[in-house]
N, C-alpha and C positions, 0 to 999 in steps of 0.2 A: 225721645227721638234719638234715631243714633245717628251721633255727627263723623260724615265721611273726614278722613285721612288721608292726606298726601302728601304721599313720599316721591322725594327728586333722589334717583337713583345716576348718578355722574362715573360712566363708564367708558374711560381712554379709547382712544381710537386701539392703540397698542397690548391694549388687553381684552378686544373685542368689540369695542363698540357697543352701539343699537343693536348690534345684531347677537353678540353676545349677552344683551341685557334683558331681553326680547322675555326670560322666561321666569325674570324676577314677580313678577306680579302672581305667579300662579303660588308663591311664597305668602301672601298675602290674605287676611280674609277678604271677602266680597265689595264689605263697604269702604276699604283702601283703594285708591286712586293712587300707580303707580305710575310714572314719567319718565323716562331713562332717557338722559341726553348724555353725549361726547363729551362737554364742558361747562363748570359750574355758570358761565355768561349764555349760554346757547339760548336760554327758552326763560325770558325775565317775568312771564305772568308764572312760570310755573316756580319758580324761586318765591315769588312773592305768597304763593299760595302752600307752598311748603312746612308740614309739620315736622316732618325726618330728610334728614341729607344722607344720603349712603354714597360715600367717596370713594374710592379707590386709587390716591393720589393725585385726584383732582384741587384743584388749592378752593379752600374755601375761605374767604378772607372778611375782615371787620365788615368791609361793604357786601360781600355776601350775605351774614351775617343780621347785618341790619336790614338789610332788601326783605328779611322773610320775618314778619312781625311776629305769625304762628307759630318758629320756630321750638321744635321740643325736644330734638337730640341730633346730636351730626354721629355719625359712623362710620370709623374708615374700616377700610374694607384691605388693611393689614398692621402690621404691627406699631409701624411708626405713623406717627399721629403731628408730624411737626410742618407739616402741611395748610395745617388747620390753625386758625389764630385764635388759641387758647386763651387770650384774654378777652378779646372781645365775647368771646360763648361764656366766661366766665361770669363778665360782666351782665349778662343777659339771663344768668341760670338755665344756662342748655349744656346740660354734660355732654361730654365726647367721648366715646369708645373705642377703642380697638379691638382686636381679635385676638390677645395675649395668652387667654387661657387656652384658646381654641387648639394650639399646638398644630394650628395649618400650613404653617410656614416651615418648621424647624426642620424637619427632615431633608429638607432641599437644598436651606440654607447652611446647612449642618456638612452636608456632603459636599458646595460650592467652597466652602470652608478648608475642607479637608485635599479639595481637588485643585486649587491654590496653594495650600501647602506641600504637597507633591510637587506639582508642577515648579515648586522652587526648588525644592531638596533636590529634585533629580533634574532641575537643567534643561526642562524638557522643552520649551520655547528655543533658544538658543540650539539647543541639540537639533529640531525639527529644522529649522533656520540653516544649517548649518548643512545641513545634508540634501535638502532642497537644493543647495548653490557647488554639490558635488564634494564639500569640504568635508570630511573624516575628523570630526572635530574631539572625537577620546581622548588624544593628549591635550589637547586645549582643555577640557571639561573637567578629564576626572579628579583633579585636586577640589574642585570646587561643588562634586556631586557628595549629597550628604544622606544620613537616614535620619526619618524621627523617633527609632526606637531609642530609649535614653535618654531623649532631651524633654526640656522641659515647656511645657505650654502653658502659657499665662492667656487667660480668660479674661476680661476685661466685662462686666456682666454678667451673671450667671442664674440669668432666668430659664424660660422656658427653650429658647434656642441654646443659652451658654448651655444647657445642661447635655444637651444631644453632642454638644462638640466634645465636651468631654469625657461624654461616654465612648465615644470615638475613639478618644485619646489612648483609651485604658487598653484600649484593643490595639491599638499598635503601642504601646508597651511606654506610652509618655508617662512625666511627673504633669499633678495638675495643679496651679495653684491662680486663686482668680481675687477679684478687687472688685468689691461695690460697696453700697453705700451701710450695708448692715452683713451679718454671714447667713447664709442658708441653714435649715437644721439639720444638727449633729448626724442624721440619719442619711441624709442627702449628701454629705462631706464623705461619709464613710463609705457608701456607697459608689461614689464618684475616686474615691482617694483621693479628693480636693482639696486643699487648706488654705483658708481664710489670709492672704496679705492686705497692707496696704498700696494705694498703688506707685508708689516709687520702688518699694521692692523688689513688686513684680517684676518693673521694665527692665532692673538691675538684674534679674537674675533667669528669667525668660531665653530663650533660646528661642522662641515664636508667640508671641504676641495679636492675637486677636480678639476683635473690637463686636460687641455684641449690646451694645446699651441705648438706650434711648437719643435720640437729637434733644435736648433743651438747652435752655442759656446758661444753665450750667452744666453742662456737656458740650457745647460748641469751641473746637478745636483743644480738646482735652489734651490729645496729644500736641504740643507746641514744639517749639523749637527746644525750650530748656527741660520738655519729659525725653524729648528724643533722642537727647543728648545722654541720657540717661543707658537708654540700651545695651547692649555689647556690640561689636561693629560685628561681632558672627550673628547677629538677632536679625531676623523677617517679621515682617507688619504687615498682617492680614485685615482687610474691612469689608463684612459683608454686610454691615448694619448701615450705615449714615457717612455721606463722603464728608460734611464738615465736622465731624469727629475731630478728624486731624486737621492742622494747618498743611494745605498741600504742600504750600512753596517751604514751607521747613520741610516736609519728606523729602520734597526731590532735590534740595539741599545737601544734605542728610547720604540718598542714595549719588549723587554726582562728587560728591566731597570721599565718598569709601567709607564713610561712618557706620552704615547698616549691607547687610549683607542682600537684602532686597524687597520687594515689597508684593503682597499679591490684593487687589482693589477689583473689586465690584458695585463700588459708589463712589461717585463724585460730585464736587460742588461746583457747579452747576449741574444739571443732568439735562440733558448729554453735555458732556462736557468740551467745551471751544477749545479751537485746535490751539490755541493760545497755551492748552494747561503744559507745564511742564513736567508733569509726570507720563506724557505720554511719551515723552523721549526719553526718559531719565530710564540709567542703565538695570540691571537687573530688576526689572517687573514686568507680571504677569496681568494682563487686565484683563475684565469682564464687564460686557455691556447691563451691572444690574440684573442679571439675569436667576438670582439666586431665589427668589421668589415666585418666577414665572415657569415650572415647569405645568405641562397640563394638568396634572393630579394637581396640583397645589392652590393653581387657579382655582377649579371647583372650591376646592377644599376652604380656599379664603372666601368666595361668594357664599357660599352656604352660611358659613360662619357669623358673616357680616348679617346676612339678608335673615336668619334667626334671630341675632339679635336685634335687631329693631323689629322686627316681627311676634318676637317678644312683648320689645316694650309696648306698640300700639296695642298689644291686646292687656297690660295694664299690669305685667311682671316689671321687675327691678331688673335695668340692665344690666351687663354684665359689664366688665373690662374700662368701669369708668378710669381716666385719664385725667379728668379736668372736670 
C-alpha cells in the first residue's frame, strides 16, 4: 500500500505567499499531500502531520521540530540554513538541506556583491545625495573616489557564490585571495588566480573584504572588534551572506571612529533591522534591504531547486546539499 506524503511547504508573505506556493504540488507525485502556509505556526495539524518542511526562511525551531513526530527532512529553500535549529533535527535524525549546489543564488548575489562595491569606490550614494540638494559635490568627492582595478579582494568563503565574485574580480583586473576552513583545488585557484590565506592575513592585506560563508556558531560574529581592527583604514566590508557574521556595533564603531574606509551590507541582525541599529547612521555605507537573493529569475530558480529536492527525496533518492 503506498503511504501518502506530506509536505508543509512555509512560503513568506514577501516572497509570495499562498499565492506563489499555489504550484508547488504540481512538483509532486500524486500521492504527496502538499500544504503551503505563510508561517511555520499557521496550520498546527498540518505540521503535526508533516513528512518534509520546505522553508524559505521561515524559522523552524526545536518546538517545530517536535510538533511533527513524521518528521523526515526540512529544506530550506536557500543557501543559509541558520534558520533552522540544527540541533534539535540532529537530534531527531532529520537532515536538513540547502540549495548549495544548485548555484540558484550566486549570480545575484555575486553582482549585489559587486554593485556595493562600486557603489563605494565611486561615492555614488553621497554623490546622488548631494546633487539632489543642488550641491556640486566633485571637490568634496574626488580625493575619496577610488577604482578596483589593482586592488586586492579578499573572499571570506569561497564556495559556490565566493567563486562567481571572484570570477568577477578577474574581470575588473582585482588580486584574489580568500580564507576558509580547507583550500579549493589547485584547478579552481588557477583558474580563479585565487590564493589560499589565513584569515588574519587576509583582512591585513585586503583592500575589500567580502563575507560569503555560512551563519554557525562558529562563524557568528567572525568579524569582531579585534579582526576589524585588523584591516587597513583604506579597506571596505562587503556582507551579502549573514548580518551576524559581524559584530555590528564594532563595524559602526569601526566606520564612526575613521578606522575603515566604509561598508556595503545587505544583511543584518535582526532582519529587518530596528531603527535602533547603528549602522544605519554610521558614515560611509551603502545598504540593501537583503535583497541579493530575491531577484525574480532567482526566486524560481531557488523554488525549483528546493521543491526537487525533496521531491527527490519522497520518491526515495539521497538528498542532496545535506547541512546537518
Amino acid at each position: 500500500m503506498t503511504v501518502t506524503k506530506n509536505v508543509l511547504a512555509v512560503v513568506s508573505p514577501h516572497v509570495g505567499g499562498r499565492t506563489a506556493g499555489a504550484a508547488l504540488a504540481t512538483f509532486f507525485p500524486g500521492e504527496v499531500r502538499v500544504t503551503v502556509v505563510e508561517s511555520t505556526d499557521e496550520d498546527p495539524a498540518a505540521l503535526r502531520a508533516a513528512h518534509v518542511i520546505i522553508t524559505g526562511l521561515g524559522p523552524v525551531t526545536a518546538e517545530h521540530i517536535a510538533a511533527a513526530p513524521d518528521l523526515e527532512l526540512v529544506q530550506c529553500a536557500s543557501h543559509g540554513f541558520d534558520y533552522v535549529d540544527l540541533d534539535a533535527a540532529r537530534g531527531r535524525g532529520v537532515p536538513v538541506c540547502n540549495i548549495g549546489s544548485s548555484g540558484a543564488e550566486k549570480q545575484n548575489v555575486a553582482e549585489q556583491t559587486f554593485a556595493l562595491m562600486l557603489a563605494l569606490a565611486k561615492q555614488l550614494v553621497p554623490a546622488h545625495t548631494a546633487l539632489t540638494e543642488a550641491d556640486w559635490a566633485l571637490p568634496r568627492l574626488q580625493q575619496s573616489i577610488t577604482e578596483l582595478s589593482g586592488k586586492t579582494l579578499g573572499i571570506i568563503g569561497l564556495g559556490h557564490i565566493g567563486e562567481e565574485v571572484a570570477r568577477r574580480a578577474v574581470a575588473f583586473d582585482m588580486s584574489v585571495v580568500y580564507a576558509g576552513p580547507k583550500p579549493v583545488p589547485a584547478e579552481t585557484e588557477a583558474r580563479l588566480g585565487a590564493r589560499h590565506v589565513e584569515l588574519d592575513e587576509l583582512l591585513r592585506t585586503s583592500d575589500y573584504v567580502s563575507l560569503h560563508a555560512p551563519l554557525t556558531d562558529a562563524t557568528r560574529h567572525l568579524l569582531n572588534a579585534e579582526r576589524l581592527a585588523l584591516l587597513k583604514p583604506t579597506a571596505f566590508v562587503v556582507n551579502t551572506a549573514r548580518g551576524a557574521l559581524i559584530d555590528q556595533d564594532a563595524l559602526a564603531d569601526a566606520l564612526h571612529a575613521g578606522a575603515l574606509a566604509g561598508a556595503g551590507l545587505d544583511v543584518f541582525d535582526p532582519e529587518p533591522p530596528t531603527p535602533a541599529l547603528r549602522l544605519l547612521k554610521a558614515p560611509n555605507v551603502v545598504l540593501s534591504p537583503h535583497v541579493a537573493g530575491v531577484t525574480r529569475e532567482t526566486l524560481v530558480r531557488i523554488a525549483l531547486a528546493a521543491v526537487q529536492n525533496a521531491a527527490d527525496f519522497v520518491a526515495g533518492k539521497t538528498p542532496r546539499d545535506v547541512v546537518s
